[in-house]
N, C-alpha and C positions, 0 to 999 in steps of 0.2 A: 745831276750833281755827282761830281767826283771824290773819290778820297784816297789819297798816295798815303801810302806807309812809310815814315822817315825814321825807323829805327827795326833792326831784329831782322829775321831772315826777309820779310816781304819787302824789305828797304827796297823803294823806288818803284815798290807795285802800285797801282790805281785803279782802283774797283769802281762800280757806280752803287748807288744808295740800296737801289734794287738787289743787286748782288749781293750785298754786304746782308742786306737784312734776310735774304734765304738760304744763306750761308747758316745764318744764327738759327736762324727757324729748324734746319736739318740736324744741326746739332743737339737742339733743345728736343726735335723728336728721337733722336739714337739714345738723349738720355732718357726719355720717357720710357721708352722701348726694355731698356736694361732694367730700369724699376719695375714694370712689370715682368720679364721677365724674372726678377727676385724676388715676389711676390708670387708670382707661379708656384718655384720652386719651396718657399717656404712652408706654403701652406700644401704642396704634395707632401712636405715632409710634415708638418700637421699632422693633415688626415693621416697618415700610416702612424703616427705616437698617439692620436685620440685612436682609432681604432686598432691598437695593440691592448690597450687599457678598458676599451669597452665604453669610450664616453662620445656622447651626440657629437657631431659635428659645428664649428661656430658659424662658418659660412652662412651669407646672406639673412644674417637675422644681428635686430638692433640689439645693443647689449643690456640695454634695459627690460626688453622682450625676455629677451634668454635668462637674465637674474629671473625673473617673475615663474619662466616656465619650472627654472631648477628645481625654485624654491617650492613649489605647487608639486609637482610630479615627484620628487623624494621621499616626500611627507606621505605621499600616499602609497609608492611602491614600501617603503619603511613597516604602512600600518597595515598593508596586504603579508607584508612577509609575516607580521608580528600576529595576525588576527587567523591566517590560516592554519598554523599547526595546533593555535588552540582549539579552532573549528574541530580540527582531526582528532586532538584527543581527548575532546568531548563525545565524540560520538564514538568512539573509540571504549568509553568508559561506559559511555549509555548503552552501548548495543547488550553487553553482560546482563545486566538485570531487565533488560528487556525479552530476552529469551525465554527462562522460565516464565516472568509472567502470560507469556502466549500457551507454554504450553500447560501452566498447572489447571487455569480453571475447565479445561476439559473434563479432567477425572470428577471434579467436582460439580459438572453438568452432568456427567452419568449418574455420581453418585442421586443425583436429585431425584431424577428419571427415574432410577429405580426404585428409592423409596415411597411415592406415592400409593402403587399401585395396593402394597399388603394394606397400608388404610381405608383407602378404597373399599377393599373386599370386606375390610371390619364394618366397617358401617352400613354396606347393603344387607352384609348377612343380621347385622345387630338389631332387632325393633325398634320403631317410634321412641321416643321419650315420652314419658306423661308430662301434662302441663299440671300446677294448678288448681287450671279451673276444672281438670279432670276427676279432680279426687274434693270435692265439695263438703263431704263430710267429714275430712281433716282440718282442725282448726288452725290454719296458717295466719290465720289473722293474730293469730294470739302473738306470735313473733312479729320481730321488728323487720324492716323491707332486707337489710343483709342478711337476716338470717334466713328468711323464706324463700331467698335466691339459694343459700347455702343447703339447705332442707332438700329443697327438690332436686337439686345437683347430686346431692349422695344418695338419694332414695330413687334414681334412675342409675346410680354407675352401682352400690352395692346390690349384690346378690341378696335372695331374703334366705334366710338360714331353715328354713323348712324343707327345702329339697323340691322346689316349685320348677327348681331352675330360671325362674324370672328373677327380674329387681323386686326391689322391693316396692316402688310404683307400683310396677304392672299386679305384683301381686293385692295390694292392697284395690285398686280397682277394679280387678278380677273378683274377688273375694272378701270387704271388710267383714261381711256378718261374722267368718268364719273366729270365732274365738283366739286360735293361735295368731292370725293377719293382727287381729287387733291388738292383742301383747304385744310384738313386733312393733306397729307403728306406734305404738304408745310410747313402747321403751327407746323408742329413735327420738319421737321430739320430745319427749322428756330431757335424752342427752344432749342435742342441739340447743332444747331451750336455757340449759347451764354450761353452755362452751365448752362441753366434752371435746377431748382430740376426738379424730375419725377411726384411733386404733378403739378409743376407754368407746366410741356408739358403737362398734363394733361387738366388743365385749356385751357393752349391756341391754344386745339388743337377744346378741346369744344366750345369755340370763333368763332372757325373759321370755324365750321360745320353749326352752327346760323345764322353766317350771311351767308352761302352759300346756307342756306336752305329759309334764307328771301330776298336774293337776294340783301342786303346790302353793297354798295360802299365804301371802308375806310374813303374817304374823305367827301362824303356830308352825309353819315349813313341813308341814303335815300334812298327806293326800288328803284329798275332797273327795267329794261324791258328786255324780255327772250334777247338770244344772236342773232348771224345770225343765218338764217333758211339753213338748207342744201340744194342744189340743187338749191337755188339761186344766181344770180349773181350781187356782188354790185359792185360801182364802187372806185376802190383801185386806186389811184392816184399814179408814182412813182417818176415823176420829183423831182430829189434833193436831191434823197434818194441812199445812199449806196448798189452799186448792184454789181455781180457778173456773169459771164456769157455772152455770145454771144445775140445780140439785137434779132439776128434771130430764137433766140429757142423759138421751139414751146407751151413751159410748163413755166410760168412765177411762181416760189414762192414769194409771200409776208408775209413775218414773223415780226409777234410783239412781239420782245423780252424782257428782262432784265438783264443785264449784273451779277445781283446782286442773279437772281433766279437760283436754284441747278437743274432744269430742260431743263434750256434753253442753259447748256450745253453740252445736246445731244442731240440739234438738230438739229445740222450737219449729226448726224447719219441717220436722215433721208433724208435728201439732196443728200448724199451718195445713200441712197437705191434707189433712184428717177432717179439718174444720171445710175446707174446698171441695172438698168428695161427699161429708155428709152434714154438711150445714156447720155454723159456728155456736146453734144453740142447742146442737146434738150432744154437743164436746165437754168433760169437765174433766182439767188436768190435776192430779195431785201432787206434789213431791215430797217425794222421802229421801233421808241424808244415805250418801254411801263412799265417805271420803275415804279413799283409798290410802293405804298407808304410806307408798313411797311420794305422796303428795303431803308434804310437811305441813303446808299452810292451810289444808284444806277443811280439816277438823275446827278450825278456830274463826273460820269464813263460814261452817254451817253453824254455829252458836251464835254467832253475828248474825246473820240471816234470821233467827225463832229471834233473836230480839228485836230487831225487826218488822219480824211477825206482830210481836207481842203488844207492839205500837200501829198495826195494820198497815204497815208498809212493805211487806216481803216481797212482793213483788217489781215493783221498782227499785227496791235494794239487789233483788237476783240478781237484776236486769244491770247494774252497777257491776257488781262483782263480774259476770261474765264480760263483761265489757274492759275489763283492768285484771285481767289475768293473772297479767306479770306483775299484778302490785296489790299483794296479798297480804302486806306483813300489817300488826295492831295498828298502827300510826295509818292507816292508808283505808281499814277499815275502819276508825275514828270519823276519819275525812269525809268517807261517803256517808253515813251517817247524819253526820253536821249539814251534808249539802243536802240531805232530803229532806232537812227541816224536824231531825227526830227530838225528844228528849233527850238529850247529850249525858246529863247524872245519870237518868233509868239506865242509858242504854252503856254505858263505861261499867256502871256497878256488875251487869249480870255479864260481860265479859271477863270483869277483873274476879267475881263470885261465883264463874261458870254456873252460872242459872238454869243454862240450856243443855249441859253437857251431856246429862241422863237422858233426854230424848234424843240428841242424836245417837248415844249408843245405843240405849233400845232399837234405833233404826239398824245400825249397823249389825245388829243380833239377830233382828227380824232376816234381813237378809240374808247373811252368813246361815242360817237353818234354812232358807229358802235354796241354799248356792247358785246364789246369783253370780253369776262368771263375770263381771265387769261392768263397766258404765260406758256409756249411760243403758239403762234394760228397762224396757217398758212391758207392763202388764196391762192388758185391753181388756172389761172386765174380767180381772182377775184369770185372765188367757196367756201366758208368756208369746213375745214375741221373738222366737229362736233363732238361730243360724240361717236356715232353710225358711223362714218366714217374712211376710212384710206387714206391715201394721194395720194396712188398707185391709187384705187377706183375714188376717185374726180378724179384725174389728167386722167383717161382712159377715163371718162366723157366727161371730155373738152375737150381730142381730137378729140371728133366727132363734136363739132364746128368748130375749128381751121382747119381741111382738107376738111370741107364746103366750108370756107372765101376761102383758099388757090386755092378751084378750083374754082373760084369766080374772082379769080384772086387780090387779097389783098396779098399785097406784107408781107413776112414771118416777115418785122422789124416794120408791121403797125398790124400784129394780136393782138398784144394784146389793143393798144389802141381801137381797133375797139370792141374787145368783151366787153370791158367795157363801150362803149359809151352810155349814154343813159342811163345807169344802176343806181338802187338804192344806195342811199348814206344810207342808216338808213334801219334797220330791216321792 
């Protein structure tokens, strides 16, 4: 099929269908051609304006894609820029107070290091502590559990003031017989047992080493004369006096007490030992009053006691009293009274009447001419048993009189008046 051109310059040309149509086709590809070639050029000149400015390229990515990446990747390069330099000037800030701290505790591991060692050496060189149960004829019981923790704590760290150069522990269980040990620990738990500071048991422990060393009386503050001599025999009077024991035993004790002293509650303990060594129907104890003065309550606890007596109960009254130490005042000896079932009138009247008063001073007279140096002191017939002595010792003594008399024929309930007959009253 043909086609003539009837107007314009091809006037009277005739092409066929085929021609005509790859005519159009060539031309539709020369302008294809141009298009991309302006497409070429555009986006070279693109790339060189995104790469002057520093931004990705858009080529071959959807534009949906590229929103998503923008919008992802900004937000986090944004929180890298934002989150780094605070990184930097945190640690930046940190590193300062981190420095010292590495290097102060050094000095302070030396210092440590070093001070161990002078403790050390204190305590190898320093002796054992006493416990206790080392020192058994101090009456710790009589205090309350803090204060007998506190007691033995200062009678291990102070020095005792005699010049022992020990504590006062070691000295007392080195030495209680010794007259001065015993003022010392007396006058210590005396102050512990009324809440003395440690400077005032200090003081009045040095008190009371002074006057044991000048041999000074509390009451007249006037020398003494030494005490009894050992191996002598004085004469211990016991009519009237609270006793214990069979008339017939051959081993008479006479003990001068005080109800108020932390000593003289174990001295049954040795009554005990005496009774274990020579039988318990050998033994008869007496007791005679010897309330010391700086013991306030103790005078009015031996006149309680003969009342007491006076109703046949002293001895389970003793046994009260020593047992309440700490609780000595009228109201408290009432009390025990009342529990042992006494006559409560009798026994108020010769309290509030001092009934009893004159025998315990005659006691305390008898003594003081004896110069008895303290409590508790016991006489084995009529034997003192001294510093340098022990009760077993006197008392195996006397038996060798007592089984003289006995073959002698002196009947066993007159030995003892007999071994004291005649005998000195005064050192």
């Amino acid at each position: 099929m043909k086609f003539c051109a009837t107007s314009g310059k091809n006037k009277g040309l005739c092409v066929t269908h085929r021609e005509q149509s790859m005519s159009e086709h060539e031309n539709s590809s020369a302008k294809i051609s141009l298009l991309y070639m302006g497409w070429i050029v555009a986006a070279f000149s693109l790339g060189t304006w995104f790469g002057h400015f520093g931004l990705p390229l858009p080529f071959n990515k959807i534009p949906s894609q590229r929103a998503k990446e923008v919008e992802t990747v900004r937000p986090i390069e944004s929180i890298r820029q934002k989150k780094t330099p605070k990184k930097v000037e945190k640690a930046q800030v940190s590193l300062p107070p981190q420095r010292p701290k590495a290097k102060t505790p050094e000095p302070k591991v030396q210092a440590r290091q070093k001070t161990p060692p002078p403790a050390r050496r204190a305590t190898q060189s320093s002796p054992k502590s006493i416990s206790i149960a080392e020192l058994p004829s101090i009456a710790f019981d009589r205090l309350s559990k803090d204060k007998r923790a506190l007691a033995i704590k200062l009678m291990n760290k102070l020095k005792a003031p005699c010049g022992c150069g020990q504590s006062i522990a070691q000295c007392a269980k080195a030495n209680l017989a010794c007259p001065s040990t015993q003022k010392i620990v007396e006058a210590f738990m005396e102050s512990v047992f009324k809440n003395l500071s440690k400077d005032k048991i200090k003081a009045a422990v040095l008190k009371a080493l002074e006057k044991s060393e000048l041999g000074v009386d509390d009451d007249k503050q006037q020398p003494t004369q030494s005490g009894p001599k050992s191996g002598v025999v004085y004469h211990i009077p016991i009519k009237g006096s609270p006793a214990k024991g069979p008339k017939t035993a051959k081993i008479t004790v006479v003990l001068f007490s005080d109800f108020e002293c932390p000593y003289c509650s174990h001295a049954e303990k040795q009554v005990k030992h005496l009774q274990s060594k020579f039988g318990a129907n050998n033994i008869r104890v007496v007791y005679r009053h010897l309330p010391l003065p700086f013991h306030t309550k103790a005078k009015l606890a031996a006149e309680a006691s003969m009342a007491a007596h006076a109703q046949g109960k002293f001895w389970p009254y003793h046994d009260k009293l020593f047992a309440n130490q700490e609780k000595l005042d009228k109201a408290d000896l009432l009390r025990y009274a009342k529990e042992l079932g006494l006559d409560m009138k009798k026994f108020q009247q010769a309290l509030e009447k001092g009934t009893y008063k004159a025998i315990v001073n005659k006691d305390l007279s008898f003594a003081s001419k004896l110069n008895v140096p303290g409590t508790p002191f016991f006489f084995i017939n009529g034997r003192p048993v001294g510093e340098n002595d022990t009760s077993e010792g006197v008392a195996r003594a006397s038996l060798v009189e007592v089984e003289a008399l006995l073959k002698k024929g002196v009947k066993p309930e007159d030995v003892y008046k007999t071994l004291i007959q005649g005998r000195k009253q005064t050192p």
